[in-house]
N, CA, C and O atoms as a GROMACS GRO file, in nm:
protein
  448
    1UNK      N    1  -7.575  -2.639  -4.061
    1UNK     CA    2  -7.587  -2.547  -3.948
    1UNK      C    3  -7.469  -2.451  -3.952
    1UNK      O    4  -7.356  -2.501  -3.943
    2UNK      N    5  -7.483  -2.301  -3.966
    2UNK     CA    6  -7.377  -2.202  -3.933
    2UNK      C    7  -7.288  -2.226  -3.753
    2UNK      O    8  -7.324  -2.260  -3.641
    3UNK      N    9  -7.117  -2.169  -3.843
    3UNK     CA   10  -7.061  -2.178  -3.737
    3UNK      C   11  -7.125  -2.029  -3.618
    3UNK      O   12  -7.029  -1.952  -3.621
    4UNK      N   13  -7.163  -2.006  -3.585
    4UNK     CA   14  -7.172  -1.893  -3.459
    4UNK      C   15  -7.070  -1.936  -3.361
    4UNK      O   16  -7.044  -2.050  -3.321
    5UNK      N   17  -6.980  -1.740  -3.309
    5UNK     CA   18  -6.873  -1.782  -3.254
    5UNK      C   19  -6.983  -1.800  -3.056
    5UNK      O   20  -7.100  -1.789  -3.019
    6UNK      N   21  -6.863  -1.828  -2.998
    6UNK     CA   22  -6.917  -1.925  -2.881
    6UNK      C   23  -6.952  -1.760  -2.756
    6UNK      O   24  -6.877  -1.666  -2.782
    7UNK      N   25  -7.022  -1.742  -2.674
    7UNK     CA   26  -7.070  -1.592  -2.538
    7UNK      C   27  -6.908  -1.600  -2.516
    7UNK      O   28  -6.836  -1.697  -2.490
    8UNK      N   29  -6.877  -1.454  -2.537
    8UNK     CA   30  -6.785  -1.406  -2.491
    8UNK      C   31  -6.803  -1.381  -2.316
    8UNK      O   32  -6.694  -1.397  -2.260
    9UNK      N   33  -6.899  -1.351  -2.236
    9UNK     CA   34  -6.923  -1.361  -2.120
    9UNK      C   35  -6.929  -1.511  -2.043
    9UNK      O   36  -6.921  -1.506  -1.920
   10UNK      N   37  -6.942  -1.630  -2.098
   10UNK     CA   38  -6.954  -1.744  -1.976
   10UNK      C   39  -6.920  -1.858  -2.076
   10UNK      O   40  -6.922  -1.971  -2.028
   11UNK      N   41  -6.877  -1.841  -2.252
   11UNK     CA   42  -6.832  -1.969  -2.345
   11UNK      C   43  -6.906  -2.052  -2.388
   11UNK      O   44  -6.872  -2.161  -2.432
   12UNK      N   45  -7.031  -2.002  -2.378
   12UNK     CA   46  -7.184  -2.078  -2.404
   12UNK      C   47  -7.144  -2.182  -2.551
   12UNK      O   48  -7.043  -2.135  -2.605
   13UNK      N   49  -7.164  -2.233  -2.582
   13UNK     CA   50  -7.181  -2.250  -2.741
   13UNK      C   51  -7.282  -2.288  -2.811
   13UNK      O   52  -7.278  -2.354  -2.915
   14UNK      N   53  -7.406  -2.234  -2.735
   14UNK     CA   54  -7.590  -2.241  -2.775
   14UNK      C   55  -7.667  -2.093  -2.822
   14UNK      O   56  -7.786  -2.060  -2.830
   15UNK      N   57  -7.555  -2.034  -2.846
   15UNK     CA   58  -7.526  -1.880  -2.914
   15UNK      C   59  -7.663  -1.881  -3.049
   15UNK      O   60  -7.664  -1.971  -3.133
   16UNK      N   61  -7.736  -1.805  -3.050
   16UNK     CA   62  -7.823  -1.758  -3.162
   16UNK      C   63  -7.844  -1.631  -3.233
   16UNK      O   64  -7.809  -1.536  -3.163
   17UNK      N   65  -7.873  -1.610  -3.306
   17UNK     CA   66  -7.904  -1.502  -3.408
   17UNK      C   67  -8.053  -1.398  -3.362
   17UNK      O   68  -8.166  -1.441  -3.383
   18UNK      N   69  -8.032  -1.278  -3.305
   18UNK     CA   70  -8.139  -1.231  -3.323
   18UNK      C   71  -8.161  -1.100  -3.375
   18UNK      O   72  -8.153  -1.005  -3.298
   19UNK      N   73  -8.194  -1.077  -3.527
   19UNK     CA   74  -8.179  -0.969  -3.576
   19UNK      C   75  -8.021  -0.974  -3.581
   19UNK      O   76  -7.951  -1.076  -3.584
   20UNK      N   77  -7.970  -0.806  -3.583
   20UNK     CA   78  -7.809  -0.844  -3.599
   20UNK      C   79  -7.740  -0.829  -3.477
   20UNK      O   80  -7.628  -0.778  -3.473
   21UNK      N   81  -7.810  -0.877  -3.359
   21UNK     CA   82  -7.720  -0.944  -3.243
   21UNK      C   83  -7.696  -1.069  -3.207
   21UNK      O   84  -7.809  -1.115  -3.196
   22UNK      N   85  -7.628  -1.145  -3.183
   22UNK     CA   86  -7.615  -1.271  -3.112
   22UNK      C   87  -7.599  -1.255  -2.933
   22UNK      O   88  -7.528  -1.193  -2.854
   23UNK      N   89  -7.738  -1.372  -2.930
   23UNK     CA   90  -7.795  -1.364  -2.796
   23UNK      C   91  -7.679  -1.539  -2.746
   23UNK      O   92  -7.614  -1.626  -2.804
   24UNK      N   93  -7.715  -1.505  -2.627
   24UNK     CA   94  -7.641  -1.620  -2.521
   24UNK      C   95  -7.779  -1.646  -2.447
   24UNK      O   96  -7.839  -1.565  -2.377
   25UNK      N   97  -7.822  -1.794  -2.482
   25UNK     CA   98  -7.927  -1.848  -2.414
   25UNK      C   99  -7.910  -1.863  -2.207
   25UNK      O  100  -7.983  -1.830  -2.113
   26UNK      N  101  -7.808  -1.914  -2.214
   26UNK     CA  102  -7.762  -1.905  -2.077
   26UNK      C  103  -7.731  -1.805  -1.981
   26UNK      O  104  -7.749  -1.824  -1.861
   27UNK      N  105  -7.675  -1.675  -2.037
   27UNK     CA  106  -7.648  -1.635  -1.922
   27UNK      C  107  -7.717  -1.478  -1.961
   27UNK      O  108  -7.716  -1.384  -1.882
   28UNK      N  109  -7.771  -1.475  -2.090
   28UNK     CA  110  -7.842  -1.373  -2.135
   28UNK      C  111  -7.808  -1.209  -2.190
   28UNK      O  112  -7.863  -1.098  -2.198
   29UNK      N  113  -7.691  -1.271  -2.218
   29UNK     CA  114  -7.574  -1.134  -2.285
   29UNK      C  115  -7.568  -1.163  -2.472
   29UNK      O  116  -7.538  -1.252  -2.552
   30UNK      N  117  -7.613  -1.041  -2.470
   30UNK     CA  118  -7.631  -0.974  -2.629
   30UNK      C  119  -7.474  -0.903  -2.680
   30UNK      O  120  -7.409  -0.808  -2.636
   31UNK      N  121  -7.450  -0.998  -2.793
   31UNK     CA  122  -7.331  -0.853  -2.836
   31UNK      C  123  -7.353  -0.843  -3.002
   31UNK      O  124  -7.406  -0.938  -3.059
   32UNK      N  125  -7.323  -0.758  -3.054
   32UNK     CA  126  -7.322  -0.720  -3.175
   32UNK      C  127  -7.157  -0.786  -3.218
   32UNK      O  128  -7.051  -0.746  -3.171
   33UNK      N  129  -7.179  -0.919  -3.342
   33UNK     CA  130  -7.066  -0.981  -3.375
   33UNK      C  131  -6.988  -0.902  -3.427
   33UNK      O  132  -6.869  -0.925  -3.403
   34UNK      N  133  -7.023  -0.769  -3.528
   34UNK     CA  134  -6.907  -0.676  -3.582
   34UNK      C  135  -6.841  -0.594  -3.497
   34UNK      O  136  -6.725  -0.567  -3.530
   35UNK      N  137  -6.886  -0.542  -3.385
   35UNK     CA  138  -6.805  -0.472  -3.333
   35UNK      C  139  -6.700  -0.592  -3.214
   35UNK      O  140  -6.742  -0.693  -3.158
   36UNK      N  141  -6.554  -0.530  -3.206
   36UNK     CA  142  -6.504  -0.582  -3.116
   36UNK      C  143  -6.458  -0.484  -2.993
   36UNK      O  144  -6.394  -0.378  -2.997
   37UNK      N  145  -6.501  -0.541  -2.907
   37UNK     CA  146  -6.485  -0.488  -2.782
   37UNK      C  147  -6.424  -0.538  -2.674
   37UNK      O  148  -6.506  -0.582  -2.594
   38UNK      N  149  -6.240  -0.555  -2.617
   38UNK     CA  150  -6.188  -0.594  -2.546
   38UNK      C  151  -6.282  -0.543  -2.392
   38UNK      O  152  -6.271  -0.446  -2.317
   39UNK      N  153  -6.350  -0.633  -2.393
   39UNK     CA  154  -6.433  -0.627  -2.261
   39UNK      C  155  -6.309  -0.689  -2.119
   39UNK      O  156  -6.351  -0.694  -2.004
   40UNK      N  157  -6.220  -0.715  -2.140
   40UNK     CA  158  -6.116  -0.775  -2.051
   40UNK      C  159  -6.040  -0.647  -1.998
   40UNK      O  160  -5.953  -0.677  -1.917
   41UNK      N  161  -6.051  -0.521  -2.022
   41UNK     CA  162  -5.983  -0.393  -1.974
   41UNK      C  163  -6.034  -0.374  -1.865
   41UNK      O  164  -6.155  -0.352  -1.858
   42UNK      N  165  -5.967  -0.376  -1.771
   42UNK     CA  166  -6.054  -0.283  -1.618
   42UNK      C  167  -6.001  -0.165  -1.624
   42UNK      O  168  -5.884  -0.155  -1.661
   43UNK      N  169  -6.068  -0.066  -1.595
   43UNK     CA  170  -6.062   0.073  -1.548
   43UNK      C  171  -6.082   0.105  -1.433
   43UNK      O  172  -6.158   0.038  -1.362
   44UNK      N  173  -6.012   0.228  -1.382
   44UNK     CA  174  -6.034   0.271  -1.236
   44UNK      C  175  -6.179   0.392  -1.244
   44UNK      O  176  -6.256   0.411  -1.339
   45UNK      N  177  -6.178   0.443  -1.137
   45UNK     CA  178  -6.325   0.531  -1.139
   45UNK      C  179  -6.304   0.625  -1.237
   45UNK      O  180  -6.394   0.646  -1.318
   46UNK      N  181  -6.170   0.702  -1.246
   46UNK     CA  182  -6.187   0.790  -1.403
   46UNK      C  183  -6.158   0.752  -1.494
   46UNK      O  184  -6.095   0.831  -1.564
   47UNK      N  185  -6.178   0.631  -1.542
   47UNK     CA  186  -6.177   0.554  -1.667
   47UNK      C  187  -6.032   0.562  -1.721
   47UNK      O  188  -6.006   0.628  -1.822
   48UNK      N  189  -5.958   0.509  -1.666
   48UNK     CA  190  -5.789   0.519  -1.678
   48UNK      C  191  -5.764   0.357  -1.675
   48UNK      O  192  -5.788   0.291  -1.574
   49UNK      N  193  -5.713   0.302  -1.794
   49UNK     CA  194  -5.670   0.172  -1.773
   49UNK      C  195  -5.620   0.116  -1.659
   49UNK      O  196  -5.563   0.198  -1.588
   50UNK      N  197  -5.621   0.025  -1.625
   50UNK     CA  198  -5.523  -0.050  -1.454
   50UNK      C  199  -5.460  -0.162  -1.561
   50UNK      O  200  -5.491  -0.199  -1.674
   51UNK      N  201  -5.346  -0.197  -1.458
   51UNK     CA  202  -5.261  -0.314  -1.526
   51UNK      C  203  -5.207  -0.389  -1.368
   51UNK      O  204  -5.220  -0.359  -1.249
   52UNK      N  205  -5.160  -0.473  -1.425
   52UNK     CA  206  -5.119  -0.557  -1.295
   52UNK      C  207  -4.977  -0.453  -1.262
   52UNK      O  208  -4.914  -0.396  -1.352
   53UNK      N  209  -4.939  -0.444  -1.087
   53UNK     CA  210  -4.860  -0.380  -1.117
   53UNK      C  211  -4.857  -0.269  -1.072
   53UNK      O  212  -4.764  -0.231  -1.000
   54UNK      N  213  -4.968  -0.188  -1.110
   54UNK     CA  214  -4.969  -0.044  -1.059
   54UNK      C  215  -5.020  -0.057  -0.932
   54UNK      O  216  -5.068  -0.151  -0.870
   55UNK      N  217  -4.990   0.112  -0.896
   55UNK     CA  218  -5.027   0.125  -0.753
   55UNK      C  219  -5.199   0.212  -0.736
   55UNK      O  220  -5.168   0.321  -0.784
   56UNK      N  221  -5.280   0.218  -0.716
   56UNK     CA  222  -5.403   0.294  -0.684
   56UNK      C  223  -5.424   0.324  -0.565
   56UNK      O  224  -5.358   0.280  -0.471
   57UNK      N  225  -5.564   0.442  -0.556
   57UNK     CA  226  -5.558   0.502  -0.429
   57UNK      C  227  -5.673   0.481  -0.433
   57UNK      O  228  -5.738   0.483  -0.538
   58UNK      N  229  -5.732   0.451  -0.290
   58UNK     CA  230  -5.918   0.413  -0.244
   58UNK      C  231  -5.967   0.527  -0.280
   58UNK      O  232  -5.885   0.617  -0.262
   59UNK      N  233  -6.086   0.569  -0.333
   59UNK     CA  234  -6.176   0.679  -0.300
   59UNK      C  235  -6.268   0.684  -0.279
   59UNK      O  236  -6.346   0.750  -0.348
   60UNK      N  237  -6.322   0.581  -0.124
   60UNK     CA  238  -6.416   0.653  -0.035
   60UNK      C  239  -6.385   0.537   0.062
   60UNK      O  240  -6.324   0.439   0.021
   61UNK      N  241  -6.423   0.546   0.186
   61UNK     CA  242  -6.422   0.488   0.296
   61UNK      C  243  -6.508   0.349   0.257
   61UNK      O  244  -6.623   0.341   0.214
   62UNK      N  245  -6.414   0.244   0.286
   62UNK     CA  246  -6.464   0.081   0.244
   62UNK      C  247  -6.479   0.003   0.430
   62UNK      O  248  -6.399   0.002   0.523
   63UNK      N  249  -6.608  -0.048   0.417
   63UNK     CA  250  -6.622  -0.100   0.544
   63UNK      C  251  -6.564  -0.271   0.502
   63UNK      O  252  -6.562  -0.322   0.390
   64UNK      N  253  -6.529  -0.320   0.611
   64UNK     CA  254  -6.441  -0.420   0.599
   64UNK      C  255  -6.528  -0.580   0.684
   64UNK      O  256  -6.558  -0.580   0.803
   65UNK      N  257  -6.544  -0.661   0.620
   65UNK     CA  258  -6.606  -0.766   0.665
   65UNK      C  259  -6.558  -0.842   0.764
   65UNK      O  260  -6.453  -0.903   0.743
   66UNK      N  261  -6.612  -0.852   0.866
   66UNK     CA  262  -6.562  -0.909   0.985
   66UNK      C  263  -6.454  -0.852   1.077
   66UNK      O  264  -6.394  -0.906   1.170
   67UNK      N  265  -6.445  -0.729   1.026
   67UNK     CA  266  -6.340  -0.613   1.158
   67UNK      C  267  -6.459  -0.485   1.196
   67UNK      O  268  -6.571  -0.458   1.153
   68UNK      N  269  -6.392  -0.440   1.273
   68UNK     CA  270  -6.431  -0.336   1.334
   68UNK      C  271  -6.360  -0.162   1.285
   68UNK      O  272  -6.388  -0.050   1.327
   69UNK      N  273  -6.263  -0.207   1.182
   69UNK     CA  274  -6.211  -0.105   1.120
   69UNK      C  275  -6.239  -0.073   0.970
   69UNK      O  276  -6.288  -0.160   0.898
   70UNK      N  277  -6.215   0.025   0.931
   70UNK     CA  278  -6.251   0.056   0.822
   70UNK      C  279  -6.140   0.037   0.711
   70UNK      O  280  -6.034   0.009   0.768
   71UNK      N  281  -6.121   0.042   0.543
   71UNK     CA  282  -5.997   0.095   0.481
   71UNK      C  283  -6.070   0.277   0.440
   71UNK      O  284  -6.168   0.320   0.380
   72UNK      N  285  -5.959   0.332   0.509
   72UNK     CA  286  -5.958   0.498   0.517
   72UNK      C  287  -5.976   0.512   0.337
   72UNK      O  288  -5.956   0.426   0.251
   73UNK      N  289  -6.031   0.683   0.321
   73UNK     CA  290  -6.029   0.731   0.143
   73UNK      C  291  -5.862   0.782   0.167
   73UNK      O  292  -5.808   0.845   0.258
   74UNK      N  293  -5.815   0.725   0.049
   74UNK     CA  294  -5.706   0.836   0.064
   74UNK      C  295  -5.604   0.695   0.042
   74UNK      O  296  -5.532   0.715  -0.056
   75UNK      N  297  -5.578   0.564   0.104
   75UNK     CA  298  -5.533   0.480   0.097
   75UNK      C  299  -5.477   0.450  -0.036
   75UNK      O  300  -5.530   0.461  -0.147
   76UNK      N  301  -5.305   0.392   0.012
   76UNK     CA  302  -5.265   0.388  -0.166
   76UNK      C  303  -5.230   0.241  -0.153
   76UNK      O  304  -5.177   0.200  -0.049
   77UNK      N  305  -5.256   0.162  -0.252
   77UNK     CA  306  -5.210   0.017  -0.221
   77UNK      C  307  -5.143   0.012  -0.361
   77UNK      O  308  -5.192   0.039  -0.471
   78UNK      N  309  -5.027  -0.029  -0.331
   78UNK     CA  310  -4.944  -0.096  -0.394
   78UNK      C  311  -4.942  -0.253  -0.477
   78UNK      O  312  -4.982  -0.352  -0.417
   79UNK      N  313  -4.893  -0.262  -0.609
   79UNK     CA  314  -4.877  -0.351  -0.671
   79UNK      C  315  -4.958  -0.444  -0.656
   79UNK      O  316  -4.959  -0.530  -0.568
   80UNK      N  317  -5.068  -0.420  -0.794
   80UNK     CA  318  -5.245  -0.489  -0.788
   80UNK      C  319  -5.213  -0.553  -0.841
   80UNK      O  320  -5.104  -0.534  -0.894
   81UNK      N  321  -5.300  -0.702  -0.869
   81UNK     CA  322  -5.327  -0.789  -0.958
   81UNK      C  323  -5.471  -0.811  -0.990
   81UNK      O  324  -5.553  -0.846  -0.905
   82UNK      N  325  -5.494  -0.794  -1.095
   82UNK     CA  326  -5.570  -0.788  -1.206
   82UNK      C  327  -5.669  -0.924  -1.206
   82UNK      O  328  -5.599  -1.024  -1.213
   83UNK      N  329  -5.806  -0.953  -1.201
   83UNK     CA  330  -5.882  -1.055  -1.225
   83UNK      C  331  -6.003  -1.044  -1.294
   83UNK      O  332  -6.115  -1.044  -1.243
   84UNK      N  333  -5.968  -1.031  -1.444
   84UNK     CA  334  -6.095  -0.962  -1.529
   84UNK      C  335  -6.191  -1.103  -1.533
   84UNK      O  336  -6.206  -1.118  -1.654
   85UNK      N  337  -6.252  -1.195  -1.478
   85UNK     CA  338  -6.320  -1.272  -1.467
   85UNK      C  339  -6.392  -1.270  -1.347
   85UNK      O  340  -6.496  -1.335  -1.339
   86UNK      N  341  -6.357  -1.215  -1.268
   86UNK     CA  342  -6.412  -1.200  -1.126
   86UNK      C  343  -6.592  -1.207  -1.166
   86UNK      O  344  -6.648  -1.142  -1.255
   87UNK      N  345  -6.642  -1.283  -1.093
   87UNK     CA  346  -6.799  -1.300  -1.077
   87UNK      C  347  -6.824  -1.219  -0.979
   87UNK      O  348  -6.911  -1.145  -1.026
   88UNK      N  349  -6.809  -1.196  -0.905
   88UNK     CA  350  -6.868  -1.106  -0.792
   88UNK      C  351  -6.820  -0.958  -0.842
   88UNK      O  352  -6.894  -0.882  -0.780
   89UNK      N  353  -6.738  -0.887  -0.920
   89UNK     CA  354  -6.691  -0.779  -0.936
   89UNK      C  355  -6.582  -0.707  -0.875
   89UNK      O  356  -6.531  -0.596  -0.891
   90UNK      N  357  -6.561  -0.817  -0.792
   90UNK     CA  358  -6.436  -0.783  -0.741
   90UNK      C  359  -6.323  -0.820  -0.833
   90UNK      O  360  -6.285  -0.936  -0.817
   91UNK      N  361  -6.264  -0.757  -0.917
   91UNK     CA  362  -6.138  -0.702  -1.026
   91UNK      C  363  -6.020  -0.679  -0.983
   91UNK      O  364  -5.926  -0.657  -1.059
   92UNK      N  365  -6.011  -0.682  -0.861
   92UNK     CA  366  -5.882  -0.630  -0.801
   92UNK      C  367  -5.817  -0.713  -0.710
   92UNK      O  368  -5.874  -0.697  -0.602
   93UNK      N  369  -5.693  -0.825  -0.694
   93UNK     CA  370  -5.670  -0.843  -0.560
   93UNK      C  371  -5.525  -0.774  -0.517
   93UNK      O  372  -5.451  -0.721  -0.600
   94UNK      N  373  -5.503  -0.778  -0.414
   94UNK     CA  374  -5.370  -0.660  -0.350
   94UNK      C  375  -5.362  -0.748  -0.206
   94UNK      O  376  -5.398  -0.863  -0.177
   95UNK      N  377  -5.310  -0.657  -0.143
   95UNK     CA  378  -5.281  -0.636  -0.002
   95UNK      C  379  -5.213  -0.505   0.031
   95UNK      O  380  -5.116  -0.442  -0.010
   96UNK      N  381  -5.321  -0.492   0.138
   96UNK     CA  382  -5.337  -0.391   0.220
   96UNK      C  383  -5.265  -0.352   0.334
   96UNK      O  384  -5.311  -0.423   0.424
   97UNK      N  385  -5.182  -0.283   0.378
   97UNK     CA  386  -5.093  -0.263   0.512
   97UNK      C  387  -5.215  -0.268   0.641
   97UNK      O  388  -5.322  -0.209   0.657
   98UNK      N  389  -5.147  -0.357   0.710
   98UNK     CA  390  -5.280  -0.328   0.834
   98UNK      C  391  -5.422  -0.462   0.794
   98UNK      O  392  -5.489  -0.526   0.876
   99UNK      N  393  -5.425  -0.464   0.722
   99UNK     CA  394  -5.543  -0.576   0.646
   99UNK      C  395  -5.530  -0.684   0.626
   99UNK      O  396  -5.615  -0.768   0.654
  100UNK      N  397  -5.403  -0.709   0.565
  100UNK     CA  398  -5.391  -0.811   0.439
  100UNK      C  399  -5.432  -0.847   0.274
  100UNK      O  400  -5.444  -0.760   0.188
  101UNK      N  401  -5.449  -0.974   0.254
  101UNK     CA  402  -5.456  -1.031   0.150
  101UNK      C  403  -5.622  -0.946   0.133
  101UNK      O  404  -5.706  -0.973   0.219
  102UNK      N  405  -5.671  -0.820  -0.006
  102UNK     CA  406  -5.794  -0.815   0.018
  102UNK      C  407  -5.856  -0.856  -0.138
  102UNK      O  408  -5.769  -0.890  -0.219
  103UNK      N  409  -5.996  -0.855  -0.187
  103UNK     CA  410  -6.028  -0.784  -0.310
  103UNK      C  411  -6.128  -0.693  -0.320
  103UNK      O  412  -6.237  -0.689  -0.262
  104UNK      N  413  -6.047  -0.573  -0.451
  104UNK     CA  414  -6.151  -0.472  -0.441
  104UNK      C  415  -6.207  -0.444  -0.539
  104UNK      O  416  -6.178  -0.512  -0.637
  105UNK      N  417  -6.310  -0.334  -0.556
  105UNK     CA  418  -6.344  -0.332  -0.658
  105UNK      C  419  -6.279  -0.237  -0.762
  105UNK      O  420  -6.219  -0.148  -0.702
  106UNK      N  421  -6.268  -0.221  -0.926
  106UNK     CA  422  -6.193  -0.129  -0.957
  106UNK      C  423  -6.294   0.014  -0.971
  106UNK      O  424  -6.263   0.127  -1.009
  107UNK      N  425  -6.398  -0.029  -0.936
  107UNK     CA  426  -6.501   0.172  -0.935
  107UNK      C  427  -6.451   0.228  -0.805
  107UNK      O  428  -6.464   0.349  -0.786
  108UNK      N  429  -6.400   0.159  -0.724
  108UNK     CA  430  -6.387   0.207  -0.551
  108UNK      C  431  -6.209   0.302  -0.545
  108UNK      O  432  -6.163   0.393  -0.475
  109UNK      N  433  -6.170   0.241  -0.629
  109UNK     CA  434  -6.007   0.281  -0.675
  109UNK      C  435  -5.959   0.406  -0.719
  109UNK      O  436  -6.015   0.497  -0.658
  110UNK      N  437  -5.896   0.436  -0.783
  110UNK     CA  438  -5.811   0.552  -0.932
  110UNK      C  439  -5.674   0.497  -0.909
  110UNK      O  440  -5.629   0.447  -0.806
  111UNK      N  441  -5.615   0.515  -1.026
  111UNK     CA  442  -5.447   0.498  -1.069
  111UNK      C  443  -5.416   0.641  -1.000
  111UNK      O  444  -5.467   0.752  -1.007
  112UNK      N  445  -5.291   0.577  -0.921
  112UNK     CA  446  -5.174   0.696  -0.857
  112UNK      C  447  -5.078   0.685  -0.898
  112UNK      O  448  -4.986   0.760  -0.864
   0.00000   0.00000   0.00000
């Protein structure tokens, strides 16, 4: 039996051959084994790397779960941390002045 390497998306190791992609029975993600693609990079909305660290600015009005207030566009939050595994898509956690502890998403963002 060939080694096939293990889904770069969820670590499957029931990985198969189809044509020249390798499929993931489980969670149903195709990648082409020759190309490599650091899929672990988050980007902000204009496709500008993020790193832990930096500061970003909201761009558009985010309604907020369980308040009655909003986070304003225009908002700059300071010193992100980075969660390229996030299942829900939330990529981002911070804190917010006025908020707290939040997570956001990195399409909702840009680097300032």
């Amino acid at each position: 039996m060939e080694n096939l390497p293990n889904c770069p998306k969820c670590n499957s190791e029931y990985t198969y051959e189809d044509g020249s992609l390798l499929v993931c029975p489980e969670c149903g993600y195709e990648w082409n084994p020759e190309t490599t693609v650091d899929e672990s990079v988050i980007k902000d909305v204009n496709g500008n790397v993020l790193n832990d660290g930096d500061a970003v600015t909201v761009v558009k009005d985010l309604k907020v779960k369980g308040s009655s207030s909003s986070i304003k566009i225009g908002t700059k939050v300071k010193n992100i941390r980075l969660v390229p595994d996030a299942a829900d898509g939330h990529d981002i956690e911070c804190k917010i002045d006025g908020f707290g502890a939040m997570k956001l998403k990195s399409s909702v963002v840009k680097k300032a």
